[in-house]
LUMDOBA-245561 format. One record per residue (C-alpha): residue number from 0; y, z, x. Coordinates in nm, 2 decimals. Example, Ala and Ser with C-alpha at 12.3 -4.5 7.8 and 13.67 -1.06 7.14 Angstrom:
+-------+--------+--------+--------+
| dolum |      y |      z |      x |
+-------+--------+--------+--------+
|     0 |  -0.45 |   0.78 |   1.23 |
|     1 |  -0.11 |   0.71 |   1.37 |
+-------+--------+--------+--------+
//
This chain:
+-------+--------+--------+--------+
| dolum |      y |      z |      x |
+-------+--------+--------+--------+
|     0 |   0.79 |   5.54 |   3.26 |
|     1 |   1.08 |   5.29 |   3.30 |
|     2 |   1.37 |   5.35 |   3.03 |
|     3 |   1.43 |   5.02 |   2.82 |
|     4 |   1.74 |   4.79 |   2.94 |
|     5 |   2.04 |   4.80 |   2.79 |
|     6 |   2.27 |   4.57 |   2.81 |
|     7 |   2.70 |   4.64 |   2.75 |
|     8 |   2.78 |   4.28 |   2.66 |
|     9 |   2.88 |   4.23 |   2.32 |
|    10 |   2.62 |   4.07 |   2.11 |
|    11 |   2.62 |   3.90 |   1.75 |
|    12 |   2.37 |   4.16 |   1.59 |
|    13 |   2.67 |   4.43 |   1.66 |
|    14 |   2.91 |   4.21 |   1.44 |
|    15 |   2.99 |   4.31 |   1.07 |
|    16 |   2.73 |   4.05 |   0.84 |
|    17 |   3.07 |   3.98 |   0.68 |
|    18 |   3.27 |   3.79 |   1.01 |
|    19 |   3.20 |   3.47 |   1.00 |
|    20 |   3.32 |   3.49 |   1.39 |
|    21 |   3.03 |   3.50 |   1.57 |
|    22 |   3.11 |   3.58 |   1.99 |
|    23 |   2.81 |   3.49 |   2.18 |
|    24 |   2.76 |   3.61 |   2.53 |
|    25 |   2.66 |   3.23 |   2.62 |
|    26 |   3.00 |   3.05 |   2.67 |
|    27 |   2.77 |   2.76 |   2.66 |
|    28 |   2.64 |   2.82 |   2.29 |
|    29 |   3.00 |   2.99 |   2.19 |
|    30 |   3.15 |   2.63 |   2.29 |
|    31 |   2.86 |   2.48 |   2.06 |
|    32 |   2.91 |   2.65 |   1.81 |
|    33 |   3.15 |   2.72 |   1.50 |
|    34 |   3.33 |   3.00 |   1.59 |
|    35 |   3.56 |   2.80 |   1.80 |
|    36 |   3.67 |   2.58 |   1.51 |
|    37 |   3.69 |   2.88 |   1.29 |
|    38 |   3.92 |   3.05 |   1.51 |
|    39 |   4.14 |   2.72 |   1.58 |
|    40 |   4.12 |   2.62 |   1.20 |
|    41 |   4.25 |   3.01 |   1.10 |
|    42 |   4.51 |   2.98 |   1.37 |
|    43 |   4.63 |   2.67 |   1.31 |
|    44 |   4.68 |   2.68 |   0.93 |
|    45 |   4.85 |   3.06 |   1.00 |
|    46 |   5.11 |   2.86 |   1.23 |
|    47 |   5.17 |   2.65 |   0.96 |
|    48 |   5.19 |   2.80 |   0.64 |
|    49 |   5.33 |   3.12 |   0.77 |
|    50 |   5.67 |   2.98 |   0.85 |
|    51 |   5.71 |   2.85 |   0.48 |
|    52 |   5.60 |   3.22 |   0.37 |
|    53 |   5.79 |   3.42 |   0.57 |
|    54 |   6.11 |   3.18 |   0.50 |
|    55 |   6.04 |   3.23 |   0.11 |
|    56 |   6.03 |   3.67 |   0.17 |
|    57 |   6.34 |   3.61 |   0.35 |
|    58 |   6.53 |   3.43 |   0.13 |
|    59 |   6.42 |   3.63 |  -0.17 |
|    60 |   6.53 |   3.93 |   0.00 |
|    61 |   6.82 |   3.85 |   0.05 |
|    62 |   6.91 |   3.70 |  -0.24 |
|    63 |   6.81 |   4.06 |  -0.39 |
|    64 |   7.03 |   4.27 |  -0.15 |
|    65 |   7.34 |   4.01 |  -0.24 |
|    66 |   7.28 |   4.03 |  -0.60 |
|    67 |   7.20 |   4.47 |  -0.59 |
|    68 |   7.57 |   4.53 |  -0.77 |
|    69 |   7.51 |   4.28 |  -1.03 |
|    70 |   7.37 |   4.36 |  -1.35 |
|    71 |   7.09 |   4.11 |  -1.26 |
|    72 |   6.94 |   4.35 |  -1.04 |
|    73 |   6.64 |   4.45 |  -1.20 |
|    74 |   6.49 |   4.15 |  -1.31 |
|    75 |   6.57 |   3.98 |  -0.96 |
|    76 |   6.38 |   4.31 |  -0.84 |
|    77 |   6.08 |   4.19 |  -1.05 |
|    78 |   6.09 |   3.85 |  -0.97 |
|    79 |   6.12 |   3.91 |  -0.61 |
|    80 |   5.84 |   4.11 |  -0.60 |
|    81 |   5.62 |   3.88 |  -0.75 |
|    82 |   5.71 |   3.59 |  -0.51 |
|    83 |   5.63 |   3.84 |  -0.30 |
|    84 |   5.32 |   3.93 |  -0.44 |
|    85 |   5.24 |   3.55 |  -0.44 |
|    86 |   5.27 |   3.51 |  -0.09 |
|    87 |   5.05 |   3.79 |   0.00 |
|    88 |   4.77 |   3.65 |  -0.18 |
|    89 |   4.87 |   3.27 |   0.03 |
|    90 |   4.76 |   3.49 |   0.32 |
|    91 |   4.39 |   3.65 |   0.17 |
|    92 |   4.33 |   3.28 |   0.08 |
|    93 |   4.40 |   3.26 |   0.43 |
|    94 |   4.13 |   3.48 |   0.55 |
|    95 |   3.86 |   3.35 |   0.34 |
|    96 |   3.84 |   3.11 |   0.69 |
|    97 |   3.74 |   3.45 |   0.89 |
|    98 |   3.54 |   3.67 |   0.62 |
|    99 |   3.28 |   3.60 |   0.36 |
|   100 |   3.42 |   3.84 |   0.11 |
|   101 |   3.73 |   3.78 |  -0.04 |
|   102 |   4.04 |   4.06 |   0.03 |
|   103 |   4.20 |   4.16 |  -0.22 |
|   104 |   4.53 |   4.35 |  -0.29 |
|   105 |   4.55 |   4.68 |  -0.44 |
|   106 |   4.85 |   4.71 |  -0.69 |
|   107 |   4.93 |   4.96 |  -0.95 |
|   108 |   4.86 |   4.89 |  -1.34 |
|   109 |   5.16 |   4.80 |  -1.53 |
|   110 |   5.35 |   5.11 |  -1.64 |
|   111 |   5.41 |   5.03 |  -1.95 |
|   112 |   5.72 |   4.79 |  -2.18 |
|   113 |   6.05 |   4.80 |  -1.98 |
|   114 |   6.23 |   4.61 |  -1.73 |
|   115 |   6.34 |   4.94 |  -1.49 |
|   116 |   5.96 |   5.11 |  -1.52 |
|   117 |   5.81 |   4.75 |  -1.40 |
|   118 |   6.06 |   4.66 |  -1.13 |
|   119 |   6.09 |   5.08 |  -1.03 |
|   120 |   5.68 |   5.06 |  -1.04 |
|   121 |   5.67 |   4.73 |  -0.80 |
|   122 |   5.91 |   4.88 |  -0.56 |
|   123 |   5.81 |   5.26 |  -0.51 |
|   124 |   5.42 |   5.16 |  -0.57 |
|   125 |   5.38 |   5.09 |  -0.11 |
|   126 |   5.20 |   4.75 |  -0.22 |
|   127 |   5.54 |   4.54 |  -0.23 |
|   128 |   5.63 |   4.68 |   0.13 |
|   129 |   5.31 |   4.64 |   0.24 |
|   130 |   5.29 |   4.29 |   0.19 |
|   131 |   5.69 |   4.21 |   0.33 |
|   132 |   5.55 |   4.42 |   0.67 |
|   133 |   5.27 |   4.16 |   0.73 |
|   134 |   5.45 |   3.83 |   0.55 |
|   135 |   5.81 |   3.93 |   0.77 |
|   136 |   5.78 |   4.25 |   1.04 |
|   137 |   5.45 |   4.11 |   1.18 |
|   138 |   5.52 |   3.76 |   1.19 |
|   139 |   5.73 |   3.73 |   1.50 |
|   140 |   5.41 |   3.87 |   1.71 |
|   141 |   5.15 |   3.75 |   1.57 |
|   142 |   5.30 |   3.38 |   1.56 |
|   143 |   5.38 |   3.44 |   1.90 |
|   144 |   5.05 |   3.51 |   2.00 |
|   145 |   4.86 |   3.28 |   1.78 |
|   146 |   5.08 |   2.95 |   1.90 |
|   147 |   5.02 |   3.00 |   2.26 |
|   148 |   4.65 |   3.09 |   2.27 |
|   149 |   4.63 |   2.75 |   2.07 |
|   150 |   4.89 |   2.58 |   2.26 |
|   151 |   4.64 |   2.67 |   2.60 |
|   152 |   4.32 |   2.61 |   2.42 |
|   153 |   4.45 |   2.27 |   2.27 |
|   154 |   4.56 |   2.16 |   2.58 |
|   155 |   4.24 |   2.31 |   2.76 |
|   156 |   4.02 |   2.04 |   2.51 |
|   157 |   4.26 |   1.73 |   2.57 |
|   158 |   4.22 |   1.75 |   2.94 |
|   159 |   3.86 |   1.73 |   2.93 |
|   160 |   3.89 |   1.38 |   2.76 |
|   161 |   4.18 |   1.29 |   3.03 |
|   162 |   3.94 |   1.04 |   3.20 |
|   163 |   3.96 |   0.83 |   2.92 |
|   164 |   4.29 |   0.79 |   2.88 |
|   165 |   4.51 |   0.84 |   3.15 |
|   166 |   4.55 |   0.50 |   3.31 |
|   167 |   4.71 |   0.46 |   2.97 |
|   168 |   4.95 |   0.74 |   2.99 |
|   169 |   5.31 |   0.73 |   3.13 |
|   170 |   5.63 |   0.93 |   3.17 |
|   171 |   5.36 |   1.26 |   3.14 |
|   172 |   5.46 |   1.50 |   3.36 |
|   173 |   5.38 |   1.88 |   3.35 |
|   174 |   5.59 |   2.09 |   3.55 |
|   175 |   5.90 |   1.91 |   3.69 |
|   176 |   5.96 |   1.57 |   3.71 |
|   177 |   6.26 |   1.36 |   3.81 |
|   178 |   6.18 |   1.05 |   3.80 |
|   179 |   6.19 |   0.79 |   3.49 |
|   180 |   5.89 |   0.51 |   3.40 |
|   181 |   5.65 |   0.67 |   3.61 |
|   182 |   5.33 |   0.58 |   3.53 |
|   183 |   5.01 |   0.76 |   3.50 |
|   184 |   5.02 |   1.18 |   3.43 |
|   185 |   5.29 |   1.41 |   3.72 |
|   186 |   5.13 |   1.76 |   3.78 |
|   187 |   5.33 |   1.99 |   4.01 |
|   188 |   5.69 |   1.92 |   4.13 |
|   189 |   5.82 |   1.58 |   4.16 |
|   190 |   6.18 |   1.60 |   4.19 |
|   191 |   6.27 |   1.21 |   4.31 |
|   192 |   5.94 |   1.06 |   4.18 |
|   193 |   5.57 |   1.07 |   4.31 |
|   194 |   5.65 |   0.85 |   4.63 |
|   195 |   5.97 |   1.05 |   4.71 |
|   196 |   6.09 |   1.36 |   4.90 |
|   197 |   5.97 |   1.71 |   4.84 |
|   198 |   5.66 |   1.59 |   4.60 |
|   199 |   5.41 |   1.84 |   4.58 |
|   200 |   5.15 |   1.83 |   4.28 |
|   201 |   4.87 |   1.61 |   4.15 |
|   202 |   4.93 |   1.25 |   4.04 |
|   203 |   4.67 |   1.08 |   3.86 |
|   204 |   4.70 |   0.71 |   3.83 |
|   205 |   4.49 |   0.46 |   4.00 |
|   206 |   4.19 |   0.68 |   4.08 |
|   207 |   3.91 |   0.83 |   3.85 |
|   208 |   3.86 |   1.15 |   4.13 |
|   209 |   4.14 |   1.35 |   4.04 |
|   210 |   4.09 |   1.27 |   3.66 |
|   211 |   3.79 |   1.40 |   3.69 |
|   212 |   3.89 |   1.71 |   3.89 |
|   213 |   4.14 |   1.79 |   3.62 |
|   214 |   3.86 |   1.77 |   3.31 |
|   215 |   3.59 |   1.98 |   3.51 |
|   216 |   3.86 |   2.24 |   3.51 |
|   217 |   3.96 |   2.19 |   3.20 |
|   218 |   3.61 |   2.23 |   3.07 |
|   219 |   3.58 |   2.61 |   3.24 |
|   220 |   3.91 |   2.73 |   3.11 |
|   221 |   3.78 |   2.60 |   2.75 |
|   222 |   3.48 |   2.79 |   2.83 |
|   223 |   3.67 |   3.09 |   2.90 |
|   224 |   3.96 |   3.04 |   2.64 |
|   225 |   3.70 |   3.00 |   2.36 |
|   226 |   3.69 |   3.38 |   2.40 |
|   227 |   4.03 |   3.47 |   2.39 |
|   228 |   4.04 |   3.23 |   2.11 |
|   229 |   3.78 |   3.42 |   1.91 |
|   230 |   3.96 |   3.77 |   1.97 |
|   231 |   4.28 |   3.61 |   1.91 |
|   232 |   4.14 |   3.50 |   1.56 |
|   233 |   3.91 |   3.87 |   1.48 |
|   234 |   4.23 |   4.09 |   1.57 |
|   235 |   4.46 |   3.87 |   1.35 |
|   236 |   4.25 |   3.90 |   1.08 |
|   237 |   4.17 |   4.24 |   1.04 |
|   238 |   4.50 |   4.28 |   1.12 |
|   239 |   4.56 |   4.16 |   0.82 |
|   240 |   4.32 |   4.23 |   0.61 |
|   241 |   4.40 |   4.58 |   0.67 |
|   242 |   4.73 |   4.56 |   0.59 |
|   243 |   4.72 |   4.34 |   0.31 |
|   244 |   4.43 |   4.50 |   0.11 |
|   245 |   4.60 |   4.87 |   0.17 |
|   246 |   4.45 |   5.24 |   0.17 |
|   247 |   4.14 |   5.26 |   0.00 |
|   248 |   4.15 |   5.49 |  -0.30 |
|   249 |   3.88 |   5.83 |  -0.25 |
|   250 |   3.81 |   5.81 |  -0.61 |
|   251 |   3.74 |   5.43 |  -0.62 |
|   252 |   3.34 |   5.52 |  -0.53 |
|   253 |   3.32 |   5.79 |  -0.79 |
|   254 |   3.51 |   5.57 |  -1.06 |
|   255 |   3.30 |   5.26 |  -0.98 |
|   256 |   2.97 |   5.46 |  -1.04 |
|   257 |   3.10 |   5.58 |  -1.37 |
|   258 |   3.19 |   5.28 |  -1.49 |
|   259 |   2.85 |   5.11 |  -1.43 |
|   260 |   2.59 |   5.13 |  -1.72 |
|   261 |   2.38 |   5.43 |  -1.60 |
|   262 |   2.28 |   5.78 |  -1.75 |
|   263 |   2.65 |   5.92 |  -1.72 |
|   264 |   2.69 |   5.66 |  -2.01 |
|   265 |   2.46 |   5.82 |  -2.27 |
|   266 |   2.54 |   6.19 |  -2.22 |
|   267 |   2.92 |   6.08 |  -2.25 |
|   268 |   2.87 |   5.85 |  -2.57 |
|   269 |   2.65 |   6.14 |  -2.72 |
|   270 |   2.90 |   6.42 |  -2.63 |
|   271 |   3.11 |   6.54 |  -2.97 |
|   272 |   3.43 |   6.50 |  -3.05 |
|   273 |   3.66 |   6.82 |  -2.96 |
|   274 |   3.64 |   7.04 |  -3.26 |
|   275 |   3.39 |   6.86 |  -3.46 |
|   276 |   3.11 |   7.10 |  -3.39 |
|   277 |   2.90 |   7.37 |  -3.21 |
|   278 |   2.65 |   7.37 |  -2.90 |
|   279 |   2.25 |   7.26 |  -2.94 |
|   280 |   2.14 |   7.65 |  -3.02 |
|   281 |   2.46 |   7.80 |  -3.19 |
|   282 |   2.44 |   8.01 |  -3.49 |
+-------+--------+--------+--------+
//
């Protein structure tokens, strides 16, 4: 009796129901599909919005650390905080993009009246530093990683479409060029021009061949990138995600079923008052 095939590429029915990243094992049907976009869209906004957040943590922390021996302390301690706080929940808007259920943070109920309990609750709670880890001690890497998978991917998809465009293209050279008002697109090393000693490297401008060459390759490494754009996108947002929603609290199940209307409810509603009476069966 033959034992059923099994098969150790990854497959969408293994994926979480709530990732709206969906790999497929196809790179034809992954480059059809939305995942791609989803991934560049998360990416890309990430790149951009993240500079102005992590700018903002910055400067609010250090505006806190100049004013610490100032009697202003505590309320730029609250305020700080919050900005922070803010800026966190720029970055769960964020990953709406990635997952259908909205992240949430996890802060502490407010203490109570008072200026030092608030700011000594915002600032000993974890959440605060939790949030100026990802917004400011992760930033450097993940930007890092995020601009130059989309820097390859982006420039993967434009050289497809090169054969449209490159008899129109001039002074475009990648690698090293030294010549000026070159026409057409320089690939490799053209130190005195395309015509001139020690070139060595593609240069496409009078013929549709090497145009051609160029966007057939381009179209496999997009094929190929469109994966490493995906992971790129799934490890930055739970990356996130976990560090921005925090530690899950062990009571949180046993709390939520208490609060929901169920048969806990009656028994506690019909449960006496301390001291106003006996058991059912007392004398």
């Amino acid at each position: 009796m033959s034992q059923p095939r099994t098969s150790v590429l990854p497959s969408a029915r293994a994926e979480s129901p709530d990732d709206r990243l969906r790999m497929r094992v196809n790179p034809v049907r992954l480059l059809l599909s939305a995942s791609p976009w989803i991934a560049a869209g998360y990416l890309l906004t990430y790149l951009i919005v993240s500079v102005v957040l992590f700018c903002v943590v910055v400067t609010a922390m250090t505006l806190t650390a100049v004013l610490a021996v100032t009697v202003a302390l505590v309320p730029v301690m609250i305020a700080t905080a919050a900005v922070i706080r803010g800026c966190a929940q720029v970055e769960r808007f964020l990953l709406g993009q990635v997952f259908r259920r909205p992240v949430r943070g996890r802060y502490p109920v407010p203490a109570g009246p008072g200026l030092w309990r608030r700011a000594r609750q915002a600032w000993t709670s974890g959440a605060t530093w939790r949030d100026i880890a990802y917004l400011a001690g992760l930033w450097v890497p993940l930007y890092a990683l995020g601009a130059i998978v989309v820097a390859a991917w982006a420039a993967s998809l434009a050289g497809i479409t090169l054969p449209l465009w490159y008899r129109h293209a001039a002074d475009v050279c990648i690698g090293s060029c030294g010549a000026e008002h070159v026409p057409g697109i320089q690939i490799g090393h053209f130190p005195n021009g395309p015509h001139g000693a020690h070139a060595n490297g593609l240069w496409i401008y009078d013929s549709v061949g090497p145009a051609l060459l160029v966007a057939a390759a381009c179209l496999i490494a997009l094929l190929l990138l469109n994966y490493l754009l995906g992971a790129t996108a799934r490890l930055h947002a739970h990356v996130a995600r976990a560090v921005l929603r925090g530690a899950a609290d062990p009571l949180e199940p046993a709390m939520a079923v208490l609060a929901r209307p169920g048969p806990l409810g009656p028994l506690v509603d019909r449960a006496p008052p301390h001291g106003s009476g006996s058991r059912q069966g007392a004398p």
